[in-house]
PDB file with SEQRES, HELIX, SHEET and CRYST1 records, atoms N, CA, C and O in Angstrom:
SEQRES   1 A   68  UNK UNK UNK UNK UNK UNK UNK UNK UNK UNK UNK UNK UNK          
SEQRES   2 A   68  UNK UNK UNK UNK UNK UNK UNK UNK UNK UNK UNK UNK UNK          
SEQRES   3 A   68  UNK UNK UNK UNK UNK UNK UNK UNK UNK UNK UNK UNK UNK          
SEQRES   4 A   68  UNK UNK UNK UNK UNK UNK UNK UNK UNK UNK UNK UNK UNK          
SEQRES   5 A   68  UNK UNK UNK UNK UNK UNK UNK UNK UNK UNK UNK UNK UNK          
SEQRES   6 A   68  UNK UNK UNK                                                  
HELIX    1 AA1 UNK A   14  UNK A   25  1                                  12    
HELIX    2 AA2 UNK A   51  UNK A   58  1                                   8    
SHEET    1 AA1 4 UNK A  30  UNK A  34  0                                        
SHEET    2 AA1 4 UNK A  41  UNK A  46 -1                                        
SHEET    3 AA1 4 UNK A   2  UNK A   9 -1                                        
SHEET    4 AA1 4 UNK A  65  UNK A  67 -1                                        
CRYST1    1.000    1.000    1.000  90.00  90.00  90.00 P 1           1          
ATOM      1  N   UNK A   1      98.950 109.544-139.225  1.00  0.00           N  
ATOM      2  CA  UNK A   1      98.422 109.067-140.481  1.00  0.00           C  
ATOM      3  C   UNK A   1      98.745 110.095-141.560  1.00  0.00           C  
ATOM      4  O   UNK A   1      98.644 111.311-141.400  1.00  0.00           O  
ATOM      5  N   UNK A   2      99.146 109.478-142.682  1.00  0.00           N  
ATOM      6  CA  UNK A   2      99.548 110.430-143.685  1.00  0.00           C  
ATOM      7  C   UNK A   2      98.807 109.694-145.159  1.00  0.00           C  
ATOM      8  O   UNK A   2      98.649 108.536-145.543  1.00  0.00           O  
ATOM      9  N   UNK A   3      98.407 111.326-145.815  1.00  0.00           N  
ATOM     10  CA  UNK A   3      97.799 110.815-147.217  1.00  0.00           C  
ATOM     11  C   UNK A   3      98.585 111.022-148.476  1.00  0.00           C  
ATOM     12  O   UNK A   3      99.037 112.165-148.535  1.00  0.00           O  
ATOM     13  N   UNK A   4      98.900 110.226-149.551  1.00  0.00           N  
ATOM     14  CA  UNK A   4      99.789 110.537-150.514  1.00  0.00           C  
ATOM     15  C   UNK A   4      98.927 110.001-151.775  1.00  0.00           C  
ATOM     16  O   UNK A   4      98.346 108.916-151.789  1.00  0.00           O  
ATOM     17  N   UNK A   5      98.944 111.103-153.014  1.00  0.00           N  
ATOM     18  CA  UNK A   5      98.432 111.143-154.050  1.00  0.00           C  
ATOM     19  C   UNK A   5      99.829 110.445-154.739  1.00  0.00           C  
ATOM     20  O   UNK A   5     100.944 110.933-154.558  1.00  0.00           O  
ATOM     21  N   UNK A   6      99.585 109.223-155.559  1.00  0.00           N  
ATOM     22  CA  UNK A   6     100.868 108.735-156.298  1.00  0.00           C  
ATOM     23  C   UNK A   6     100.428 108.728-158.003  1.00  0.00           C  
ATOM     24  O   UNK A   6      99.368 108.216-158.361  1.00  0.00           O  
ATOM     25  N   UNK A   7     101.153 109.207-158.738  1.00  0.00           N  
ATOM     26  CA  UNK A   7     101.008 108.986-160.147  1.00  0.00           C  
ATOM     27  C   UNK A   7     101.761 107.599-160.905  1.00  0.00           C  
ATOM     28  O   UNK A   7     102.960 107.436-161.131  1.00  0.00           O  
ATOM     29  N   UNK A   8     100.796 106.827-161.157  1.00  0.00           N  
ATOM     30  CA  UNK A   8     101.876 105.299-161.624  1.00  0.00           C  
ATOM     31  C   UNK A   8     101.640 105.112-162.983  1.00  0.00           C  
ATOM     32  O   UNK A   8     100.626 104.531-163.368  1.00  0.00           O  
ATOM     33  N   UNK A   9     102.700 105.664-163.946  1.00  0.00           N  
ATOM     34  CA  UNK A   9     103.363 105.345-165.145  1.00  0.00           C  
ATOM     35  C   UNK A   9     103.570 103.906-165.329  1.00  0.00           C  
ATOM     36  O   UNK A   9     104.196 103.202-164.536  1.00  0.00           O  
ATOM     37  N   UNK A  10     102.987 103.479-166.471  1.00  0.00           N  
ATOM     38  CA  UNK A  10     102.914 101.872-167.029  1.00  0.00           C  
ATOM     39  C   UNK A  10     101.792 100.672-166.946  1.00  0.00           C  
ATOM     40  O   UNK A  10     101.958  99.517-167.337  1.00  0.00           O  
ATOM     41  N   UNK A  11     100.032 101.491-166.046  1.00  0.00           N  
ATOM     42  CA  UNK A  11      99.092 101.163-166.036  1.00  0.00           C  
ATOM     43  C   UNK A  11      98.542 100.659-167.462  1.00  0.00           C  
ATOM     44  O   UNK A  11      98.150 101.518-168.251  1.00  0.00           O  
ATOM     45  N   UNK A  12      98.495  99.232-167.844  1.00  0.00           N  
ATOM     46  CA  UNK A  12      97.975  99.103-169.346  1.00  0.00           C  
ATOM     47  C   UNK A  12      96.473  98.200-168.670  1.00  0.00           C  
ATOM     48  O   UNK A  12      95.810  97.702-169.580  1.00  0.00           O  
ATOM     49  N   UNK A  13      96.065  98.023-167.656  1.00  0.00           N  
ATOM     50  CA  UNK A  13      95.470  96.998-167.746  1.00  0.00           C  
ATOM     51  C   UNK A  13      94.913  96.465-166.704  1.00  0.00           C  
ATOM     52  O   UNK A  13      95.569  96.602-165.671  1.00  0.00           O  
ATOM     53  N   UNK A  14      93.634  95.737-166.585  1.00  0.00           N  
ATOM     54  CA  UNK A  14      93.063  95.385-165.104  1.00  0.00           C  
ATOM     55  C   UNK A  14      94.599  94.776-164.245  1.00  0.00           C  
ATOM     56  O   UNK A  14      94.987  95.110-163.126  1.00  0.00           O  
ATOM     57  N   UNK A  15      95.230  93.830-165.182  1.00  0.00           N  
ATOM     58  CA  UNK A  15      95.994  92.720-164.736  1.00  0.00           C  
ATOM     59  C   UNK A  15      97.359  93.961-164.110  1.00  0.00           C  
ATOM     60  O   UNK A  15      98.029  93.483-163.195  1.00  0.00           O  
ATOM     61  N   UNK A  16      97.652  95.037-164.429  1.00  0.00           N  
ATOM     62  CA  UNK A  16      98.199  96.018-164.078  1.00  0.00           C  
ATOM     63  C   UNK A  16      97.913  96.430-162.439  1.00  0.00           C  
ATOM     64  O   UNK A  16      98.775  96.546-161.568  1.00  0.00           O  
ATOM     65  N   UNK A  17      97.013  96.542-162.348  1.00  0.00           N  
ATOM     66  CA  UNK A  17      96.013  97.014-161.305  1.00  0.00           C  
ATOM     67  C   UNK A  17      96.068  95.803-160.441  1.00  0.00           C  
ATOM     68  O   UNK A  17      96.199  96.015-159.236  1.00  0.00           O  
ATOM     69  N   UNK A  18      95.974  94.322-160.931  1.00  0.00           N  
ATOM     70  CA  UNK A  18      96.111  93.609-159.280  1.00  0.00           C  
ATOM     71  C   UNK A  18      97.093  93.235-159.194  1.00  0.00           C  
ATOM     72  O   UNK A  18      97.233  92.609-158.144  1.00  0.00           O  
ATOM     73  N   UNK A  19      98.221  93.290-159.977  1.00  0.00           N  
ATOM     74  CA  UNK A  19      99.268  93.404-159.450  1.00  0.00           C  
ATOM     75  C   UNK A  19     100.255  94.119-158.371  1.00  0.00           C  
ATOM     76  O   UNK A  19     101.054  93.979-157.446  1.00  0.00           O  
ATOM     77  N   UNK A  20      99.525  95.031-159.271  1.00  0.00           N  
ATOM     78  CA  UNK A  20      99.913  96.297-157.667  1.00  0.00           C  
ATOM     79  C   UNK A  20      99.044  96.051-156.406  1.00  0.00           C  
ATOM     80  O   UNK A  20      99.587  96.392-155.355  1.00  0.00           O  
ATOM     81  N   UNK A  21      97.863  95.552-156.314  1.00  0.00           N  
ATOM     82  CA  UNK A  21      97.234  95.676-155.481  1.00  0.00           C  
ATOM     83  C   UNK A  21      97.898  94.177-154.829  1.00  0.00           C  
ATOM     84  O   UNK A  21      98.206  94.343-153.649  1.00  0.00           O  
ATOM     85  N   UNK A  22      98.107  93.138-155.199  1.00  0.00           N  
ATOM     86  CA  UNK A  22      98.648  91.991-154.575  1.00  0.00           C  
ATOM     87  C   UNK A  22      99.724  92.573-153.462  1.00  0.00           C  
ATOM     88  O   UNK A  22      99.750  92.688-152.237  1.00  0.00           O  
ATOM     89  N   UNK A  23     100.850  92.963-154.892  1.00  0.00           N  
ATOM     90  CA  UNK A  23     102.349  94.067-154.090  1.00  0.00           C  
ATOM     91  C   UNK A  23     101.870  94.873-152.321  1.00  0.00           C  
ATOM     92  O   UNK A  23     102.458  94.861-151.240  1.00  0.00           O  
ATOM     93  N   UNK A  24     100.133  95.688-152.920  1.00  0.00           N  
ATOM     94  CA  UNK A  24      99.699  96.358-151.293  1.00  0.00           C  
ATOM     95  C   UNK A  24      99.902  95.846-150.062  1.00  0.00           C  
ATOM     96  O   UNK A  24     100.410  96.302-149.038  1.00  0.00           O  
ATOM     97  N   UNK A  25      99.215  94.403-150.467  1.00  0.00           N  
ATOM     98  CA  UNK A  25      98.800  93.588-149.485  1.00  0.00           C  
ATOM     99  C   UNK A  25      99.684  93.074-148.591  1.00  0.00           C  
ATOM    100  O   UNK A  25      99.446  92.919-147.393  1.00  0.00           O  
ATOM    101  N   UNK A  26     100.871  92.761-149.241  1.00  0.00           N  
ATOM    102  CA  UNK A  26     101.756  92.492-148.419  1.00  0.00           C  
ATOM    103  C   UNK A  26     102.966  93.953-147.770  1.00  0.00           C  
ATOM    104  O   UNK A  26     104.173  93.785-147.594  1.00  0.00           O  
ATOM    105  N   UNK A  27     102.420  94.921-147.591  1.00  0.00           N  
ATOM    106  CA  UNK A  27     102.844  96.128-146.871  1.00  0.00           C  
ATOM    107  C   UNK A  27     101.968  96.381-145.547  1.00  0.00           C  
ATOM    108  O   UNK A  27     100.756  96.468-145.348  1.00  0.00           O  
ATOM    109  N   UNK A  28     103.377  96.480-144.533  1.00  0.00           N  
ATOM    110  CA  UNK A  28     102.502  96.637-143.094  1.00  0.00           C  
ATOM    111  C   UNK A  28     102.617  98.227-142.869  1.00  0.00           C  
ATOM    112  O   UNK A  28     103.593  98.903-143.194  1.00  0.00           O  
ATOM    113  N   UNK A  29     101.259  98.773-142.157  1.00  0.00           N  
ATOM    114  CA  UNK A  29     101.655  99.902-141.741  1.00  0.00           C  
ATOM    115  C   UNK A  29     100.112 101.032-143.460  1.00  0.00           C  
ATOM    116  O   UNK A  29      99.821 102.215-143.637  1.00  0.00           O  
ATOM    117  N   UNK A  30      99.808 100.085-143.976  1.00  0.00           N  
ATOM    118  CA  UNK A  30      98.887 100.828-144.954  1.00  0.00           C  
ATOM    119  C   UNK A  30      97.462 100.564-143.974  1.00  0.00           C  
ATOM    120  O   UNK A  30      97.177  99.571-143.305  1.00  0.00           O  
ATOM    121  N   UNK A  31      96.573 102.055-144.195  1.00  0.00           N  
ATOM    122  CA  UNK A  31      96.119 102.019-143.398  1.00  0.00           C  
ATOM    123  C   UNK A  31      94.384 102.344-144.447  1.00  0.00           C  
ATOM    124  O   UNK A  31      93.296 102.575-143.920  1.00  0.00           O  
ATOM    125  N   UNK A  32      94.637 102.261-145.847  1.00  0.00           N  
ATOM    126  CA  UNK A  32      93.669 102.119-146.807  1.00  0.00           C  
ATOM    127  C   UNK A  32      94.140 102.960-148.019  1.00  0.00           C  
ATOM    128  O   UNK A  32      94.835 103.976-148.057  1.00  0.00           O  
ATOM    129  N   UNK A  33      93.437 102.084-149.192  1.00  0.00           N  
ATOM    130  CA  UNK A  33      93.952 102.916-150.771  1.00  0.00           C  
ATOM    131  C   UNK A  33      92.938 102.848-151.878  1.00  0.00           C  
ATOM    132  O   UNK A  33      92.699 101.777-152.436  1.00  0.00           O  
ATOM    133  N   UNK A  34      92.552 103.571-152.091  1.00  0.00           N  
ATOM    134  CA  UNK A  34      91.881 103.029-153.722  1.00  0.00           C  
ATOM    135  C   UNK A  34      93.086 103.644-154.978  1.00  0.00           C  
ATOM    136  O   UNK A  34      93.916 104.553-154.945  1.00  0.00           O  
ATOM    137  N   UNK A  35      92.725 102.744-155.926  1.00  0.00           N  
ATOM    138  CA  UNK A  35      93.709 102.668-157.529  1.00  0.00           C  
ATOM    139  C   UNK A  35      92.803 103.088-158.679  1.00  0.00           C  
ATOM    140  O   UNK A  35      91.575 103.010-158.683  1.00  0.00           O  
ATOM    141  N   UNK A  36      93.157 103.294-159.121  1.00  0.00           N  
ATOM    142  CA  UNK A  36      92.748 103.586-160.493  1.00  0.00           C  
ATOM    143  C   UNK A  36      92.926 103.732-161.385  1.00  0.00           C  
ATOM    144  O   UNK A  36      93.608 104.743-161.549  1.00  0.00           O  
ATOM    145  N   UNK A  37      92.457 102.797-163.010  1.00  0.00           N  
ATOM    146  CA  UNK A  37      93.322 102.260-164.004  1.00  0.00           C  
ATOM    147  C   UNK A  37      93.018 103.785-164.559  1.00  0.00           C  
ATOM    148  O   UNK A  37      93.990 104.519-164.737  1.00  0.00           O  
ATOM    149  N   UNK A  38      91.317 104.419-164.913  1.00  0.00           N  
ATOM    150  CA  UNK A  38      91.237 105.442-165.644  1.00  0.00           C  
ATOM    151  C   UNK A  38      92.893 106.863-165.261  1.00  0.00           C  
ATOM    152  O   UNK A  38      93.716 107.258-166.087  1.00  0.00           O  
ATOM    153  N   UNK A  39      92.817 107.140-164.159  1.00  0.00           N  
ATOM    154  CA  UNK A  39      93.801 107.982-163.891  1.00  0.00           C  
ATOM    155  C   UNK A  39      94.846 107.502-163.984  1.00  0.00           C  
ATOM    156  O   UNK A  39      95.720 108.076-164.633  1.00  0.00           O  
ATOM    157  N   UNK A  40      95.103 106.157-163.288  1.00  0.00           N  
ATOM    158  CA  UNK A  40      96.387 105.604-163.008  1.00  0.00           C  
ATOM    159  C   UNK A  40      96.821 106.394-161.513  1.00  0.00           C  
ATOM    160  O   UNK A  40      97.929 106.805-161.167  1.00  0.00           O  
ATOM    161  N   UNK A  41      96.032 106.418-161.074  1.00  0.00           N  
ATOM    162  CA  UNK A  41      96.686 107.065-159.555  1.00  0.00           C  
ATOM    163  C   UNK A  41      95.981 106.336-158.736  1.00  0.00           C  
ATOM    164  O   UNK A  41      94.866 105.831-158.869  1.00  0.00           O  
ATOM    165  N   UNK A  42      97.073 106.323-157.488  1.00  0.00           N  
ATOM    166  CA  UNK A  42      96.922 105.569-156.059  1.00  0.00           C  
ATOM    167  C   UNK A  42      96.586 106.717-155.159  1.00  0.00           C  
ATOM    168  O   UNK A  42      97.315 107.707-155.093  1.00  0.00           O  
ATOM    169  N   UNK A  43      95.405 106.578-154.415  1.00  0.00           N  
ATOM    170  CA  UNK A  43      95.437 107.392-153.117  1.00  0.00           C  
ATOM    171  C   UNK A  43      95.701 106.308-151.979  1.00  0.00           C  
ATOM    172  O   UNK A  43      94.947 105.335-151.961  1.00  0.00           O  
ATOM    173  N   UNK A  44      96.516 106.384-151.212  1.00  0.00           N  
ATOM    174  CA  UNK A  44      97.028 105.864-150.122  1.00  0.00           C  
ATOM    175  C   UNK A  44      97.201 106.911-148.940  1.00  0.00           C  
ATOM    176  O   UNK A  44      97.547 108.090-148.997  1.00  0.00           O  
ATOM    177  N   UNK A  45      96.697 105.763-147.354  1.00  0.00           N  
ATOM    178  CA  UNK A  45      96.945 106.200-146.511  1.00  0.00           C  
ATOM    179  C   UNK A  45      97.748 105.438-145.792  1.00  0.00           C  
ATOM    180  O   UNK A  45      97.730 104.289-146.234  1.00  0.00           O  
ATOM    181  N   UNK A  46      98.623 105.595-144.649  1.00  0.00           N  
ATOM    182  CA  UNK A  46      99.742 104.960-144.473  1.00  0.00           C  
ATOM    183  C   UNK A  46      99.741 105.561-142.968  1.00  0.00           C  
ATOM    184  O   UNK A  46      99.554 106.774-142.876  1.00  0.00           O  
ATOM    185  N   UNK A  47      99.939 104.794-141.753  1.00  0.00           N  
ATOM    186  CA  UNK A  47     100.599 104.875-140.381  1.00  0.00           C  
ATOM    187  C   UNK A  47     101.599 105.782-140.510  1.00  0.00           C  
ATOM    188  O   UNK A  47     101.296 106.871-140.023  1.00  0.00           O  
ATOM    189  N   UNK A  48     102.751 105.723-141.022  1.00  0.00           N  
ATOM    190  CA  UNK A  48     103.961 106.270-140.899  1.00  0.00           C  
ATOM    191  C   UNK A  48     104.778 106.598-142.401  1.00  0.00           C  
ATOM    192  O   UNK A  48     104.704 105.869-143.390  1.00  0.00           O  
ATOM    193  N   UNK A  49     105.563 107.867-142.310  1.00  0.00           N  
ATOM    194  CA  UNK A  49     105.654 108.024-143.743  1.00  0.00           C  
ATOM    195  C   UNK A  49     107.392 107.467-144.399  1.00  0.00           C  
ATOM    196  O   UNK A  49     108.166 107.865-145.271  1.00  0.00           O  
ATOM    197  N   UNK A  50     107.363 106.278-143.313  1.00  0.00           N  
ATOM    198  CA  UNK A  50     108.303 105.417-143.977  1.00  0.00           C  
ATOM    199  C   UNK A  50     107.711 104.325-144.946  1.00  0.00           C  
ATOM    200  O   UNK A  50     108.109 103.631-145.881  1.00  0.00           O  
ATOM    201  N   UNK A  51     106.590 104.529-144.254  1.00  0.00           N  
ATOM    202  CA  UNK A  51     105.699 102.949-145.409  1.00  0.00           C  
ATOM    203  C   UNK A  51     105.445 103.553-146.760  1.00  0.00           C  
ATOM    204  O   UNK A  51     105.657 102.733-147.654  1.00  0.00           O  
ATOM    205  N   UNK A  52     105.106 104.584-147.134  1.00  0.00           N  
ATOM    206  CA  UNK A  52     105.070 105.118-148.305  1.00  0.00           C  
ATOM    207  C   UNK A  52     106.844 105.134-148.711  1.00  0.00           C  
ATOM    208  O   UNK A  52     106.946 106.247-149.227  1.00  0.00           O  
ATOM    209  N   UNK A  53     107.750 104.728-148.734  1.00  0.00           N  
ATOM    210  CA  UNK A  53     108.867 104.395-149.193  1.00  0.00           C  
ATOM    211  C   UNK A  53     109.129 103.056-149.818  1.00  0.00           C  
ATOM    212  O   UNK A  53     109.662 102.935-150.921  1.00  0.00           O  
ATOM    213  N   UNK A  54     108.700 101.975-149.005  1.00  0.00           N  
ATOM    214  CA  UNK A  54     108.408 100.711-148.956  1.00  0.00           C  
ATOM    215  C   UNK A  54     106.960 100.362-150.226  1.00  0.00           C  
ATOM    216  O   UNK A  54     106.679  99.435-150.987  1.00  0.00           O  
ATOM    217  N   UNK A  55     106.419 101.561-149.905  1.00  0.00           N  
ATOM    218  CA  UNK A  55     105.174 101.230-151.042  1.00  0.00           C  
ATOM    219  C   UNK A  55     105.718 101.449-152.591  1.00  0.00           C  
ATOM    220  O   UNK A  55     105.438 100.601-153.438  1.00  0.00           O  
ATOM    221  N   UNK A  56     106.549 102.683-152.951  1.00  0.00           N  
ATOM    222  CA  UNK A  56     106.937 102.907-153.884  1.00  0.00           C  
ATOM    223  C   UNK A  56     108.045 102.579-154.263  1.00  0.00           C  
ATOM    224  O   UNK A  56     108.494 102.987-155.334  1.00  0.00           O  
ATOM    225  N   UNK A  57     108.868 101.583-153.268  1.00  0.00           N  
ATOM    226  CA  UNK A  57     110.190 100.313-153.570  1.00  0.00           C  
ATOM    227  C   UNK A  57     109.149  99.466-154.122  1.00  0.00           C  
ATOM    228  O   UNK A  57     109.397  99.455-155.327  1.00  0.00           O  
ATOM    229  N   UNK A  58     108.226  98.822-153.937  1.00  0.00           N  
ATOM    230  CA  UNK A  58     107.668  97.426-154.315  1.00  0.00           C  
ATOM    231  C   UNK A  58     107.091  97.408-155.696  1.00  0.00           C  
ATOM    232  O   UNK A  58     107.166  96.521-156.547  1.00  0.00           O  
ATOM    233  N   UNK A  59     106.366  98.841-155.750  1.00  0.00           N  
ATOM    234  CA  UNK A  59     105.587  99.176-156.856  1.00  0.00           C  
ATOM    235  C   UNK A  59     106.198  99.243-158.107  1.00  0.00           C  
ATOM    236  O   UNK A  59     105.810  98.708-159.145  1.00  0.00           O  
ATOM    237  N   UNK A  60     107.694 100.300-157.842  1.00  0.00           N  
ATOM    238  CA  UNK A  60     108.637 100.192-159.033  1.00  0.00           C  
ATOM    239  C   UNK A  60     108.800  98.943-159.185  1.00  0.00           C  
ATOM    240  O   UNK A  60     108.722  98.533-160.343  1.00  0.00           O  
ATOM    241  N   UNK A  61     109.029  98.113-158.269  1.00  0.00           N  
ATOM    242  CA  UNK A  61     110.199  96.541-158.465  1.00  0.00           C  
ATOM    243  C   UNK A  61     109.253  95.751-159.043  1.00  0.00           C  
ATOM    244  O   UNK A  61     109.652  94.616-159.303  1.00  0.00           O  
ATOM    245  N   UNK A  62     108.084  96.006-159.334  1.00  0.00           N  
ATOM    246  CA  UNK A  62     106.844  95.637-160.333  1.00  0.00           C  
ATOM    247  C   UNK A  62     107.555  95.897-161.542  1.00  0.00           C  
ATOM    248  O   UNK A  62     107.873  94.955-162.268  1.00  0.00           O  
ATOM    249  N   UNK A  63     107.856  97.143-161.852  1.00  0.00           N  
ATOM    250  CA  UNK A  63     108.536  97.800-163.477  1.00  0.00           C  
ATOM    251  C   UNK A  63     107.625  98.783-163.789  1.00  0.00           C  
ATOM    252  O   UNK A  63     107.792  99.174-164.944  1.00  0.00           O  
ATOM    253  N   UNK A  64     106.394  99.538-162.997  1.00  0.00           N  
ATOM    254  CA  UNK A  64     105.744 100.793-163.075  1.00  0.00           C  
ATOM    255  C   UNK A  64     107.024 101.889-162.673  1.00  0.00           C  
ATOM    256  O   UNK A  64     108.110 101.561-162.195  1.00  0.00           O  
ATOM    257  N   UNK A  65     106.664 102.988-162.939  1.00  0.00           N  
ATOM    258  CA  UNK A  65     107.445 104.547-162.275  1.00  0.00           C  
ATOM    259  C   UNK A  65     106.308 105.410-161.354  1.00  0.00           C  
ATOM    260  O   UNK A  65     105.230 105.848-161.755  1.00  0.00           O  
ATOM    261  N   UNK A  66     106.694 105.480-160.453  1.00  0.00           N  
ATOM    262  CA  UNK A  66     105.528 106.209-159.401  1.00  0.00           C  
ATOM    263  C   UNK A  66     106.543 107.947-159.690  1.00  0.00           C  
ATOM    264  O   UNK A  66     107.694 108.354-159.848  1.00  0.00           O  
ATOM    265  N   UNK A  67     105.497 108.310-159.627  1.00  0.00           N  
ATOM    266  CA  UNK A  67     106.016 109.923-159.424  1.00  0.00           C  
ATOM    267  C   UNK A  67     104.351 110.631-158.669  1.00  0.00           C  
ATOM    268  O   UNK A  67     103.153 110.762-158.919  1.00  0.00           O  
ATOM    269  N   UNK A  68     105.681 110.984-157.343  1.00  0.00           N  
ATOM    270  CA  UNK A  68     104.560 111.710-156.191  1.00  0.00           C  
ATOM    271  C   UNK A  68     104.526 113.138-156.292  1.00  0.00           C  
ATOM    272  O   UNK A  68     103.790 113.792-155.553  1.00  0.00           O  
TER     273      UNK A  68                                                      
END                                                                             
């Protein structure tokens, strides 16, 4: 199990926030996360630290910038 602090550039908005969180849902291998519009950061935990690759392919392909 691995934990990753993510910074996500382009948070304007609740509707921001379930978007990404929809994007979560369909990732296998997450193993729990909370978001947050005030910071704009994701804490994620993840099985394997290929899924955090897969998390931050989907998230960009939203049109946010994650920087870990």
């Amino acid at each position: 199990m691995k934990r990753y602090e993510l910074l996500i550039d382009g948070i304007h908005c609740d509707g921001c926030i379930n978007r990404i969180k929809n994007v979560l849902s369909t990732v296998k291998g997450i193993i729990s996360y909370d978001i947050s519009f005030e910071s704009k950061k994701l804490v994620i935990e993840v099985k394997k630290d290929k899924v955090i690759n897969e998390v931050i392919d989907k998230i960009e392909d939203l049109g946010f910038i994650v920087i870990r």
